[in-house]
C-alpha positions as CSV (number, residue, x, y, z in Angstrom):
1,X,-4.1,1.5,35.9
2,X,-2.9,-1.9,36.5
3,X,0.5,-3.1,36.8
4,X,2.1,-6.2,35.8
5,X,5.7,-7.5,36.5
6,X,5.9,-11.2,35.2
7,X,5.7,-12.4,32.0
8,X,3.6,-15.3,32.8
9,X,0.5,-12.8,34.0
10,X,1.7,-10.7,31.3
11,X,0.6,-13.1,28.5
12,X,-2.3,-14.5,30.2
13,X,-3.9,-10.5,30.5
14,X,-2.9,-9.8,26.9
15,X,-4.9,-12.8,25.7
16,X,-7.7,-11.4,27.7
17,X,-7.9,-7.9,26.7
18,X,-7.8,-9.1,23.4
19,X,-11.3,-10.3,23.8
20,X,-12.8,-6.9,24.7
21,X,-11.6,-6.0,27.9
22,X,-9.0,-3.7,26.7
23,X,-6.0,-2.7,25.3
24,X,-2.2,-2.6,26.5
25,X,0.0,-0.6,24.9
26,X,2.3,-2.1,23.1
27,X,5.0,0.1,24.3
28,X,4.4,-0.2,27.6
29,X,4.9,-4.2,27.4
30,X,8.3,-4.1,27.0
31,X,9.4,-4.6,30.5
32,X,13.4,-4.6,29.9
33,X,12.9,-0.9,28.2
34,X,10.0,0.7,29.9
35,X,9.6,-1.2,33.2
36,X,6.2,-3.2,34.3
37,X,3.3,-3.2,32.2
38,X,0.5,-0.8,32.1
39,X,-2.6,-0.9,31.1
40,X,-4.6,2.2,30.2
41,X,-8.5,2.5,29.6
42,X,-7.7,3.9,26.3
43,X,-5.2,2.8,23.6
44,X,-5.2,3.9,19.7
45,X,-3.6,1.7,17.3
46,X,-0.7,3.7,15.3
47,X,-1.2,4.5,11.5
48,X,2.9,3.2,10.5
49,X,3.4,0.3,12.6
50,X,-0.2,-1.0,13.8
51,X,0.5,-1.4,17.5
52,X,-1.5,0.1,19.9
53,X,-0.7,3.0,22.2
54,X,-1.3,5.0,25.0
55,X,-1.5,8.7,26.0
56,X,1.7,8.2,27.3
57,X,3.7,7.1,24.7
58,X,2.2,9.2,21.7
59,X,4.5,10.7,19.3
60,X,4.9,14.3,18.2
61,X,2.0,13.5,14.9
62,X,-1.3,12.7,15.3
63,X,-2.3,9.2,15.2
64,X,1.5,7.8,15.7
65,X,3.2,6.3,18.7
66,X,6.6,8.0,20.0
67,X,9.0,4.5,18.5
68,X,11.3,5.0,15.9
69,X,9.4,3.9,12.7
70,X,12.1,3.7,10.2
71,X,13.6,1.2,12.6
72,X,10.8,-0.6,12.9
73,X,10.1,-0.5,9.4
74,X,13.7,-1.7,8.1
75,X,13.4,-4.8,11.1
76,X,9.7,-5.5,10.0
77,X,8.6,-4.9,6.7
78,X,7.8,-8.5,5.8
79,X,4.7,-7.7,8.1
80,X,1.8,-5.8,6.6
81,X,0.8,-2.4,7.3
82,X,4.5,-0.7,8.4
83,X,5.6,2.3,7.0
84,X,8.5,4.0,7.9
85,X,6.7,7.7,7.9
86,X,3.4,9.5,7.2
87,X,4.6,10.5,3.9
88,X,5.7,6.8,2.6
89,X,2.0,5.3,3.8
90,X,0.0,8.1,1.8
91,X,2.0,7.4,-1.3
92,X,1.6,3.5,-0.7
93,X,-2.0,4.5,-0.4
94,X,-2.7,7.0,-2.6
95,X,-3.9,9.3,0.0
């Protein structure tokens, strides 16, 4: 696991896992709430918000991260793919 404090290395690691490297967890990169930055070998992207995730910061469904999604949904839902729960994306779906 690596560990990064400062934003500058930060953003210039993100930009490189995006290329294949890896993944960080998007939870993890927010330094003020969770402390420094870690990056995990594996990461899962989350089926109501789209942001990856780690072991660590898994929520209590499958396939979720631990944030608050009807937060996140009410702040973000100009961007595509949030839902606020499991229930709201399978009827936006038709699942």
């Amino acid at each position: 696991m690596l560990l990064l404090a400062d934003k500058e290395t930060r953003r210039l690691d993100n930009a490189g896992l995006r290329e294949g490297v890896g993944r960080a967890c998007s939870i993890a990169q927010r330094p003020d709430k969770h402390g420094a930055l870690e990056i995990t070998s594996s990461t899962q992207e989350c089926l109501l918000c789209t942001r990856d995730f780690c072991e660590k910061h898994k929520g209590t469904d499958e396939n979720v991260c631990e944030i608050n999604h009807t937060t996140y949904y009410q702040r973000h839902r100009q961007l595509p793919n949030v839902y606020p729960t499991l229930k709201a994306r399978a009827e936006t779906l038709k699942l």
